[in-house]
C-alpha positions as CSV (number, residue, x, y, z in Angstrom):
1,X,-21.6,-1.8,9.7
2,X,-22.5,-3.0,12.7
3,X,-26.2,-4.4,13.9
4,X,-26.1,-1.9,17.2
5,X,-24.7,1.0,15.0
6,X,-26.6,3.0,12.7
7,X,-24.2,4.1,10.3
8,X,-20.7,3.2,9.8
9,X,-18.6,2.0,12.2
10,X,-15.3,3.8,12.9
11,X,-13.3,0.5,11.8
12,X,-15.3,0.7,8.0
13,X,-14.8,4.7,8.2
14,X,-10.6,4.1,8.8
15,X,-10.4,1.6,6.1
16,X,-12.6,3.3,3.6
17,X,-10.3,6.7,4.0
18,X,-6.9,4.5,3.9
19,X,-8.4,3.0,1.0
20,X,-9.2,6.4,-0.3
21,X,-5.8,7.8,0.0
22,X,-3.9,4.6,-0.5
23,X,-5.7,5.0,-4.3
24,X,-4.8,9.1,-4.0
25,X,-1.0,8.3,-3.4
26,X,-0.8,5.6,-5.9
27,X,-2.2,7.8,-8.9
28,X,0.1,10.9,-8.1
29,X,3.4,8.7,-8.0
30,X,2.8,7.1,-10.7
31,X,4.2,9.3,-12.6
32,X,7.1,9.0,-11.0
33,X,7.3,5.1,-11.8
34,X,6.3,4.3,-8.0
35,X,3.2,3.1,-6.3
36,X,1.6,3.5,-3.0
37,X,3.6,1.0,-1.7
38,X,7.0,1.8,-3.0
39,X,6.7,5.3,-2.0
40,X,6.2,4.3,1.8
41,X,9.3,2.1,1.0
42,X,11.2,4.7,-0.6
43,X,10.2,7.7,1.8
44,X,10.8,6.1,5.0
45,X,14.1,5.3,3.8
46,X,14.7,8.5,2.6
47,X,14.2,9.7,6.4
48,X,16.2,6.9,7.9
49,X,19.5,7.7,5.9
50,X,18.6,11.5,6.3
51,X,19.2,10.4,10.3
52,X,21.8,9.1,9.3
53,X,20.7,4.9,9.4
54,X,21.1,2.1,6.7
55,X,18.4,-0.3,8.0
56,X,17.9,-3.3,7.5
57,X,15.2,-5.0,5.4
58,X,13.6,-6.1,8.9
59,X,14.2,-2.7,10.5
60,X,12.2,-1.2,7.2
61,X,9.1,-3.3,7.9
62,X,9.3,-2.6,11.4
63,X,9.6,1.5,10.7
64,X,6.8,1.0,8.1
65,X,4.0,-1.5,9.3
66,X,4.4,-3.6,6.4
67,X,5.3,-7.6,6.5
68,X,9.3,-8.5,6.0
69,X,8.4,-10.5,3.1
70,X,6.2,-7.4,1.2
71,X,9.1,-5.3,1.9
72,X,11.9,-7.6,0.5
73,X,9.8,-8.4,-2.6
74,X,9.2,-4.1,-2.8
75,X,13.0,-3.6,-2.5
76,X,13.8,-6.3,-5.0
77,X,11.3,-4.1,-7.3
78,X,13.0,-1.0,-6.3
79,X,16.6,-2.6,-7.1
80,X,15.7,-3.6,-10.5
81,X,14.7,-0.1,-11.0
82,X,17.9,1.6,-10.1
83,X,16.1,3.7,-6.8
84,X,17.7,1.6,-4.4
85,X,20.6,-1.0,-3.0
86,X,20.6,-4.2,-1.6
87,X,23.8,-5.1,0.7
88,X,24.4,-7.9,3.0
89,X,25.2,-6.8,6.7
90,X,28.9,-6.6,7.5
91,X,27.7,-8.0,11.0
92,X,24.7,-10.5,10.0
93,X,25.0,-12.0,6.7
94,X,21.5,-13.0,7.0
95,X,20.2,-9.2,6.9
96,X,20.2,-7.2,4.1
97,X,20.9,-3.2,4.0
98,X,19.0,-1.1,2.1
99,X,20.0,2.4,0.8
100,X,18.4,4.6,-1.5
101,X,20.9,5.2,-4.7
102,X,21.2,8.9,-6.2
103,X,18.3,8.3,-8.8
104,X,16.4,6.7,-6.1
105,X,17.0,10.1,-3.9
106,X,16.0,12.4,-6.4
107,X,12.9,10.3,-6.9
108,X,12.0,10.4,-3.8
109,X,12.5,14.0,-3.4
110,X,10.5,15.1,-6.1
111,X,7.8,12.0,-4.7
112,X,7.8,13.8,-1.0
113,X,7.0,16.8,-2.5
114,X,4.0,15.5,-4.9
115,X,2.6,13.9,-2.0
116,X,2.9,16.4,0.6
117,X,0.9,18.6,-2.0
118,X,-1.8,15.8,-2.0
119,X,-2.2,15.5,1.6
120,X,-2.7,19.4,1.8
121,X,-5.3,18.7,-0.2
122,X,-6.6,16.1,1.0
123,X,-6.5,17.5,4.8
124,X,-8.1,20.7,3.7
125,X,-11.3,19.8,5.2
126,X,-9.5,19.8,8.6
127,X,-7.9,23.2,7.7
128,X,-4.7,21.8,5.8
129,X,-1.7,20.4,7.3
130,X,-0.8,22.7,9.8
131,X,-4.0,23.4,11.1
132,X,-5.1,22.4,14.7
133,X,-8.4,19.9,13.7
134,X,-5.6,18.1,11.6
135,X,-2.8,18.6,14.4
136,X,-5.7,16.6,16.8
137,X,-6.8,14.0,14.0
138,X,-3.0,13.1,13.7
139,X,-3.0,12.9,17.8
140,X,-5.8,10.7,17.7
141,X,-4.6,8.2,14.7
142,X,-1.6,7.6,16.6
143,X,-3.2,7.1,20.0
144,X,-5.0,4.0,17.6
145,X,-2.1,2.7,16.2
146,X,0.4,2.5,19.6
147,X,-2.6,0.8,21.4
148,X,-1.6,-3.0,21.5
149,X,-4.0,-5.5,19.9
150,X,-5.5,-8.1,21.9
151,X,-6.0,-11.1,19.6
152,X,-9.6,-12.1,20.3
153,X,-10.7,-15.5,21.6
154,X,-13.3,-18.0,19.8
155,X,-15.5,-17.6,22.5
156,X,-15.2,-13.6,23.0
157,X,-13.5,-13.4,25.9
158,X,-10.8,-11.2,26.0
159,X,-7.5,-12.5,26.7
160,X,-6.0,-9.0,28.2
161,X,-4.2,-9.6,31.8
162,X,-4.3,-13.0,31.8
163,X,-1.7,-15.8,31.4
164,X,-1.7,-18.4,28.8
């Protein structure tokens, strides 16, 4: 909370409700053997071959938010438990492919659906998915996420428009 704010600031309300649902996601697939994590992994992937892409480990992270080296250390997980394969790049030997496997697909599948049935839920308050208030929240969370981050300076001056 902030000194100039009397109640929570928006910063502490968007990490207390990713925190909330992070822990929602994590309990329904984990039934499925996945957490959280994996199922961003899994499910992003899932899209990307469904358009018809084997990405990269890099183009992954990229497409999910999460750091190269969380999402070679996820895959590596994911390998091990038969949902997905690892291949080196036919044209960069350095970058590795990734590809769901048939197990891993129907995991995911049935994971997609669980999840889709928690965030129904857990948008009901908003009207449930489809509904407009939920439709606007969406509008607004990405309006936060494609704004570019200024790295602050010690001092508190902002470094926006100016050179280095």
């Amino acid at each position: 909370m902030s000194k100039d704010s009397p109640g929570p600031t928006p910063g502490f309300l968007v990490w207390r409700l990713a925190n909330k649902w992070r822990v929602a996601v994590d309990r329904a697939v984990a039934p499925l053997g996945l957490t959280h994590a994996q199922y961003s992994l899994v499910a992003s992937l899932y899209g990307m071959q469904r358009a018809g892409e084997r990405p990269s480990q890099r183009q992954l992270a990229d497409h999910t938010g999460l750091e190269a080296l969380y999402v070679s250390k996820l895959a590596r997980a994911l390998e091990s438990s038969g949902l997905i394969e690892r291949t080196r790049d036919p044209r960069d030997p350095r970058a590795v492919q990734l590809a769901l496997t048939g197990q891993g697909q129907d995991v995911t599948r049935q994971a997609i659906a669980v999840v889709q049935q928690l965030h129904q839920q857990l948008l009901e308050p908003l009207g449930g998915l489809d509904a407009p208030r939920t439709r606007a929240f969406t509008d607004e969370l990405r309006t936060l996420l494609n704004a570019p981050l200024t790295p602050p300076t010690p001092n508190g001056t902002s470094t926006q428009g100016r050179t280095p």
